[in-house]
C-alpha positions in Angstrom: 110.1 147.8 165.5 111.9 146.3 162.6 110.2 146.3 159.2 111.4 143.5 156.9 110.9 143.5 153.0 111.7 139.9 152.4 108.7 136.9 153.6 110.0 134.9 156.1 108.9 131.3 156.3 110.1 130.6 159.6 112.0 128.1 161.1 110.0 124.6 161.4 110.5 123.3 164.6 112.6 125.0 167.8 115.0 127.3 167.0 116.6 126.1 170.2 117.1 123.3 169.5 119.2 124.1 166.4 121.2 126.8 168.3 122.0 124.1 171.3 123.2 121.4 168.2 124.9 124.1 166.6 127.0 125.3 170.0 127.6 121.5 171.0 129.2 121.1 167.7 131.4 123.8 168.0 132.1 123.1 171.7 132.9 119.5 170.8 135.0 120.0 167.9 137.1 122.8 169.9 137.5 120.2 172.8 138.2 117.5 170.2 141.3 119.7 168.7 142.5 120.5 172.0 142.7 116.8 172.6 144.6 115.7 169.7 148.0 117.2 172.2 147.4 114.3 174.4 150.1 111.6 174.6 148.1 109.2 175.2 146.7 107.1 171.6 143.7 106.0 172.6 142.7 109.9 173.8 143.5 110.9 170.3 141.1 108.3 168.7 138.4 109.7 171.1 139.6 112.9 170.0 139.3 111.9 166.5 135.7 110.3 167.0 134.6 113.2 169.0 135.9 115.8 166.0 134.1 113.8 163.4 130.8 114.1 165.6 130.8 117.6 166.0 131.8 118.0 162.2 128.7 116.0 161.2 126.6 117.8 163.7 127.8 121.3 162.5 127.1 120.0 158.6 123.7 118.8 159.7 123.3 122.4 161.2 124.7 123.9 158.1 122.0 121.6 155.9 119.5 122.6 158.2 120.0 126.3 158.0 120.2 125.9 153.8 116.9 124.4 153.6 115.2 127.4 155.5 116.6 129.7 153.7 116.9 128.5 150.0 115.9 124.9 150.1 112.5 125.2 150.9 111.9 127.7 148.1 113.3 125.3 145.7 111.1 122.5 146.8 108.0 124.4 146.4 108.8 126.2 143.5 109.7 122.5 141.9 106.2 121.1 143.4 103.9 124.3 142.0 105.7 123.8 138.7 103.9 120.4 138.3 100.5 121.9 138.5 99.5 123.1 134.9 98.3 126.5 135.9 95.5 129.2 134.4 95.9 131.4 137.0 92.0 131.4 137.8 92.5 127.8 140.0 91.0 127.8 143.7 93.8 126.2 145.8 93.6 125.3 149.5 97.0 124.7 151.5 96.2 122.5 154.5 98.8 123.2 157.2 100.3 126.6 155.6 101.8 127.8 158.4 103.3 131.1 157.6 102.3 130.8 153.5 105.5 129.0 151.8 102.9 126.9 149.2 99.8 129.5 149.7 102.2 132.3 148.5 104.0 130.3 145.5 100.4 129.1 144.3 98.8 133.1 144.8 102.2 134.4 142.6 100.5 132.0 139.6 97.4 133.2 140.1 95.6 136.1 137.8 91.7 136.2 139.1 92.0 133.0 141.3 91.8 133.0 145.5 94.8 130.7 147.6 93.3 130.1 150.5 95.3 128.6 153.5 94.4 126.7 156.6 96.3 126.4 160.1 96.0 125.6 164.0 98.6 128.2 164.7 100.5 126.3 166.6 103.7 127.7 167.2 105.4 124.5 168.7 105.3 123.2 164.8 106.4 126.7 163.4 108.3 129.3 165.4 106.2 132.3 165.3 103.0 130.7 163.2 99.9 132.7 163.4 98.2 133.7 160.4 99.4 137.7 161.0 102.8 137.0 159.7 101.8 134.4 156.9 99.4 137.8 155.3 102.3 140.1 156.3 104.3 137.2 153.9 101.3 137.5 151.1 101.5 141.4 151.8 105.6 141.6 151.5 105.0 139.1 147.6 102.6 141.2 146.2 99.4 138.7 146.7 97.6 139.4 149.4 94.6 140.4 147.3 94.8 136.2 146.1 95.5 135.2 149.6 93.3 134.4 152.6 93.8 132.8 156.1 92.0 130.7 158.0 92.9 129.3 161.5 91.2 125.9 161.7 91.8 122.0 161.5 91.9 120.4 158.0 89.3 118.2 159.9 86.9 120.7 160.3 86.9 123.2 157.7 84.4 125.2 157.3 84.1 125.1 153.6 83.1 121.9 152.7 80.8 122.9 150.0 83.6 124.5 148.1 85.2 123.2 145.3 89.2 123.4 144.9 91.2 123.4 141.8 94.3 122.3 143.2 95.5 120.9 147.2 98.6 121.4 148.8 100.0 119.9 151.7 102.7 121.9 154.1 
């Protein structure tokens, strides 16, 4: 068993299906080179269209890749930073998944609680459940600030509570 010392926020949506559009670029731009030797001019200008294919699919791979690991972290540390904090808010983050805006909020908070809500479904979030979103909270520092709940924003079962600030996944 691996131990990791960095959160991970997971990958939204099928790993596989970004490994299989990262291959077929590769695949295609390989076969797209190879291609170019033809003699033949109009098999060079499906080579050509067939390189610049794989190139964009391999750049939308490479976008893809940036925004798990740096881009998201940007984007919610630019979205929390609009929210005047005091540190003793209540926040609830509806859809959390594994804790990427329960986490940033819990990092400004001194006395205040983050709570997040999920389905834990792990079609929407490889490996969501709301064991490795704590292990996340855990592996920040906030765990104390952070709680977990799996249930539907449309039936929480806190409706009499009051929240300082609401967050969307």
């Amino acid at each position: 068993m691996t131990t990791r010392s960095k959160p991970s926020y997971g990958f939204d949506g099928s790993p596989c299906i970004v490994t299989f559009i990262c291959l077929t670029g590769v695949l295609c731009t390989g076969e797209g080179f190879t291609l170019f030797s033809s003699p033949s001019f109009l098999v060079r200008i499906a080579a050509s269209v067939l390189v610049l294919f794989s190139l964009l699919l391999l750049l939308l791979c490479g976008s893809y890749l940036y925004y798990v690991r740096l881009g998201k972290l940007r984007r919610r540390d630019a979205m929390l930073s609009l929210v005047d904090w005091t540190g003793t808010e209540t926040v609830l983050d509806i859809g959390t998944g594994r804790g990427l805006l329960m986490i940033g909020a819990a990092q400004r908070l001194v006395s205040g609680k983050s709570i997040g809500i999920d389905i834990g479904d792990a079609r929407d979030m490889h490996g969501n459940n709301s064991r490795n979103t704590l292990r996340n909270a855990e592996l920040v520092g906030v765990r104390d600030k952070s709680e977990v709940r799996n249930e539907s924003a449309c039936r929480r079962s806190f409706l009499d509570v009051t929240f300082d600030v609401m967050v969307e996944s």
